[in-house]
C-alpha positions in Angstrom: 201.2 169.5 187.0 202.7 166.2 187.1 199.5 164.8 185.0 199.8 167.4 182.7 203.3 166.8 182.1 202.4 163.3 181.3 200.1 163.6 178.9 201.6 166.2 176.9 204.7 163.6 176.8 202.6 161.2 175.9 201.3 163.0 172.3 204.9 163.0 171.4 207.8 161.1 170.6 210.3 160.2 173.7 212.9 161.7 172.2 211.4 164.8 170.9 209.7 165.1 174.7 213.6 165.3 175.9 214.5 167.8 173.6 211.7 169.9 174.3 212.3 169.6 178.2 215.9 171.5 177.5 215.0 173.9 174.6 211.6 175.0 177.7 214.3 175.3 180.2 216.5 177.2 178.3 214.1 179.9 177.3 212.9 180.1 181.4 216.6 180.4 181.8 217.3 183.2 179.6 214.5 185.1 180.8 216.0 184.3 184.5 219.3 185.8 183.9 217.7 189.0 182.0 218.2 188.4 178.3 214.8 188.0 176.9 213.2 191.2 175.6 209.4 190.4 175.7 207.7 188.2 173.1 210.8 189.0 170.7 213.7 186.4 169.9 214.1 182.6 169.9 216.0 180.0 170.7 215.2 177.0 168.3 216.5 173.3 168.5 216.3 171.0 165.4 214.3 167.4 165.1 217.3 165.5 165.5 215.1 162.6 163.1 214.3 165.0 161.0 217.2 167.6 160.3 214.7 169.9 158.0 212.6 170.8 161.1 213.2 172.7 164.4 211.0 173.5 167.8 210.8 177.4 168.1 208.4 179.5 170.5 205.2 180.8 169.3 204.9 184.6 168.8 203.2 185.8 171.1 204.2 184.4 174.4 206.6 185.5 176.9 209.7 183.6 177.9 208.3 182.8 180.6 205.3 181.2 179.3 207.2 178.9 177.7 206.9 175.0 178.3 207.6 172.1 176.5 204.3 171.4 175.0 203.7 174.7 173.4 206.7 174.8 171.4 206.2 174.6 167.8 207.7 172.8 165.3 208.0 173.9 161.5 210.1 173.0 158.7 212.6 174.9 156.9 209.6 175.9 154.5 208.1 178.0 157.7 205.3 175.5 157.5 204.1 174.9 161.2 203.5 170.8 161.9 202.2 171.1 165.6 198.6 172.7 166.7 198.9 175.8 167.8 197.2 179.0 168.1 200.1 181.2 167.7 201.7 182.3 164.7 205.7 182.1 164.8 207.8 185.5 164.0 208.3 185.4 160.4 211.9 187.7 161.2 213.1 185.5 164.0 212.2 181.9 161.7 214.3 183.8 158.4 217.5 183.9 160.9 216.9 180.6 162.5 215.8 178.5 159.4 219.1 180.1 157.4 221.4 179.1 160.4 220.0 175.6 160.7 220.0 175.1 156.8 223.7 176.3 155.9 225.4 174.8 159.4 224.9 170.6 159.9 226.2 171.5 163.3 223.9 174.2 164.2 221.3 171.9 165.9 220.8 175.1 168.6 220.1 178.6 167.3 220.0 181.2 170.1 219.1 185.1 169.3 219.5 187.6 171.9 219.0 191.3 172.0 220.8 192.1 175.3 221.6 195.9 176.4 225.6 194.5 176.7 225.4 192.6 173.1 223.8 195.4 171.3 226.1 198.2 172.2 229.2 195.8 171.1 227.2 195.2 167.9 227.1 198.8 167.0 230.9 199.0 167.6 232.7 199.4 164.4 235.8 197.0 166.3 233.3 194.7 167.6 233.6 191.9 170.3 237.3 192.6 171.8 238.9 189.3 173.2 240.0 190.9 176.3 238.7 188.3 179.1 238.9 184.3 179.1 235.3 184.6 178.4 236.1 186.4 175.2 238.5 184.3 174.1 236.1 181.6 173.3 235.1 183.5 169.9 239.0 184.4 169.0 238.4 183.5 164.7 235.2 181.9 165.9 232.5 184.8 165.7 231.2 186.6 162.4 229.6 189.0 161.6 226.5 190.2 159.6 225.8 193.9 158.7 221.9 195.4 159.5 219.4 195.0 156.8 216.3 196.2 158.6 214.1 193.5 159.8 215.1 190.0 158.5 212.0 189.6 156.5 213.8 188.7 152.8 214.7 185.5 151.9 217.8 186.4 150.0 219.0 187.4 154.0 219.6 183.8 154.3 222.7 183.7 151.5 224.3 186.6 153.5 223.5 185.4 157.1 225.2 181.6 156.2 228.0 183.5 154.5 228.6 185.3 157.5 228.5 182.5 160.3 230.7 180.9 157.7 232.1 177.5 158.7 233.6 177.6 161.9 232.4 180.4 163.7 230.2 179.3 167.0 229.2 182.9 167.2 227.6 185.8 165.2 227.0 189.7 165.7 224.2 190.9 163.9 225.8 194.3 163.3 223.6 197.4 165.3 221.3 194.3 166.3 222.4 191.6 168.4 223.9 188.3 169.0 223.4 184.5 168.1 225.1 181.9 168.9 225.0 178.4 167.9 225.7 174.4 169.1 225.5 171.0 168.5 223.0 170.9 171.5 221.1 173.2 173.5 223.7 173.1 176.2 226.5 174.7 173.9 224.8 177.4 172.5 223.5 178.4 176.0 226.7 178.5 177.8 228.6 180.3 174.5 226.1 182.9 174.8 226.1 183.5 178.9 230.1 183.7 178.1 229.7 185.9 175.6 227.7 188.3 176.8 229.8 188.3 180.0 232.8 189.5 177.5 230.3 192.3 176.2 229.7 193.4 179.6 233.3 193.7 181.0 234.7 195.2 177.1 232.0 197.9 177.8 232.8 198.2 181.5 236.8 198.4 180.2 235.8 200.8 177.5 234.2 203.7 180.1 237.0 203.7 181.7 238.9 205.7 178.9 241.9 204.1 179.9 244.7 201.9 178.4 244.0 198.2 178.3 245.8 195.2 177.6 245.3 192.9 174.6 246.0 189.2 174.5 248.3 187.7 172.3 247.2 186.1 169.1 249.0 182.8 170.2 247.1 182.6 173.6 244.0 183.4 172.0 244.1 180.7 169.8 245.5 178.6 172.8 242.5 179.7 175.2 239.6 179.2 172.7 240.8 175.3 172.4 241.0 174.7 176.0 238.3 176.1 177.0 236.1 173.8 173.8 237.8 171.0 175.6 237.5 172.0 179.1 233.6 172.5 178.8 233.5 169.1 177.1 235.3 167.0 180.8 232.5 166.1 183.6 233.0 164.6 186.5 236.2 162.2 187.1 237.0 163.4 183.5 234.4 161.7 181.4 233.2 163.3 178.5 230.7 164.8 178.3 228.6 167.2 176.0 229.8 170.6 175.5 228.1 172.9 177.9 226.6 169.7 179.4 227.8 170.0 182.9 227.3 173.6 183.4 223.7 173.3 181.4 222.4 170.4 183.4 223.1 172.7 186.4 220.5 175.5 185.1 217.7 173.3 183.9 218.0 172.2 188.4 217.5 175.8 189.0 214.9 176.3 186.4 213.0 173.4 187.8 213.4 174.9 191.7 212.4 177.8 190.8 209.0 177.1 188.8 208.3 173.4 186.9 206.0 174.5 184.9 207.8 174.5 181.9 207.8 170.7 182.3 204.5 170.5 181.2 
């Protein structure tokens, strides 16, 4: 594996070889902790050198299947500028390449279709800020009504309305979630917390009981802390957002199978 790895890394840039490394582990993770749904969704990182092109998976292969070398990379055109023998989703690259092209500070796009994140997305309230998890996305999460499969290109215009500005988070309405970052590490960790507030809103909801809501004041106050606590590594340097907890994952993705190294 090890020479593999090599000379994949050699056919391409250094720097494009590290950002592959993370956007590979990142898929293995998500399939790891149960969010991948087949050969369906994507994750996609830009070309930091080139801002107009992003890595994405190939249709057609499982998450787990996924390494470093056999992600694509296409241009906001859909145009595809590695070999390959796959063709990429022509739904999942309309979602990505609108999120990519309206936000400068989208440089991650992740898309899941999780049982949790579905169910909240077909509720007419939404994502309820009832946990510190959820209050992460207090005024930081839009949200996008269904149109079918996102096949049209006129999508785009209402997709980059939607995520607006400032959001870090969007609910495809009676579809699923996304959720974006400046690296692969902060769109990663806002999903996993995320979907943990979809899980425990549903969890609270069955119970048919009362429940308490946070204030608007300390949501506000938790969703800054926590984009500054997740931003402190060890001894209090800073550090990426989600880098810490990120770095973390890609260790247990490489314990548990290296292959996506290659």
């Amino acid at each position: 594996m090890a020479d593999s790895a090599r000379q994949s890394s050699e056919r391409i840039e250094p720097a494009e070889w590290a950002l592959r490394l993370r956007l590979a582990a990142a898929y293995r993770a998500v399939d790891y902790f149960g969010w991948s749904e087949l050969t369906a969704n994507h994750i996609s990182l830009r070309v930091r050198d080139q801002p107009s092109e992003f890595l994405i998976n190939p249709y057609g292969l499982l998450y787990s299947e996924i390494t470093a070398s056999n992600l694509v990379r296409i241009d906001a055109g859909g145009n595809v500028l590695t070999p390959t023998e796959y063709p990429i989703n022509p739904a999942g690259f309309n979602i990505h390449a609108a999120i990519h092209e309206a936000r400068a500070d989208a440089h991650c796009v992740l898309h899941v279709h999780t049982v949790a994140g579905m169910a909240v997305s077909c509720l007419s309230e939404g994502l309820l800020p009832l946990t510190l998890e959820g209050t992460d996305f207090h005024d930081r999460i839009g949200y996008h009504e269904f149109e079918g499969p996102s096949l049209a290109v006129d999508e785009r215009t209402r997709l980059a309305a939607a995520l607006g500005s400032r959001n870090i988070a969007l609910i495809l309405r009676n579809h699923g979630l996304v959720t974006i970052g400046e690296t692969v590490d902060s769109a990663f960790l806002r999903m996993y917390r995320l979907l943990l507030a979809c899980e425990v809103q549903l969890r609270v909801l069955t119970t048919g009981q009362p429940f308490t809501r946070i204030s608007a004041r300390t949501l506000e106050h938790s969703a800054q802390r926590h984009e500054w606590f997740f931003r402190i590594g060890p001894g209090g340097r800073q550090i990426g957002h989600g880098e810490l907890d990120f770095s973390a994952v890609m260790r247990l993705m490489a314990k548990i199978d290296p292959s996506y190294q290659t």
